[in-house]
N, C-alpha and C positions, 0 to 999 in steps of 0.2 A: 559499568559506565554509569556518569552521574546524568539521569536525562534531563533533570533540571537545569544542572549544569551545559551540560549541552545543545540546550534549547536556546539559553542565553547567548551561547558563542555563537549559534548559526543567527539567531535573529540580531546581533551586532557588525556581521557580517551582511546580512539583506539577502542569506537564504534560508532562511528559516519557511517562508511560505512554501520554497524549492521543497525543502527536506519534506514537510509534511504534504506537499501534491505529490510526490514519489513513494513515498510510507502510504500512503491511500491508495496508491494505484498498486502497488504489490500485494497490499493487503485484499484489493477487487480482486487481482489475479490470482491470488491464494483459494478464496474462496469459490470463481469460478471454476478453478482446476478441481478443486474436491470436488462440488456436484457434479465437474464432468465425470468422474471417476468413478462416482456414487451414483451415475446415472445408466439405467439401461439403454435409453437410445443414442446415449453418447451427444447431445446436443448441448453447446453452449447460449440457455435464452440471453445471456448476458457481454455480450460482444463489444469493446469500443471498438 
């Protein structure tokens, strides 16, 4: 996928700020779930 490309057609459509508030939020979730995983007390300090 061309993401140049496709950054153009979400922002000519008016979701392009969609696409990357949802790419940032998976990307929070991804990173939260690893140190959950990587954590011995199992706590998430990073909760929305």
């Amino acid at each position: 996928m061309n993401i140049r490309l496709r950054k153009r057609e979400l922002k000519e459509k008016g979701r392009y700020a969609l696409y990357l508030d949802i790419y940032a939020y998976q990307k929070q979730w991804q990173e939260n779930l690893k140190f959950y995983l990587e954590s011995d007390k199992g706590i998430l300090p990073f909760v929305r």
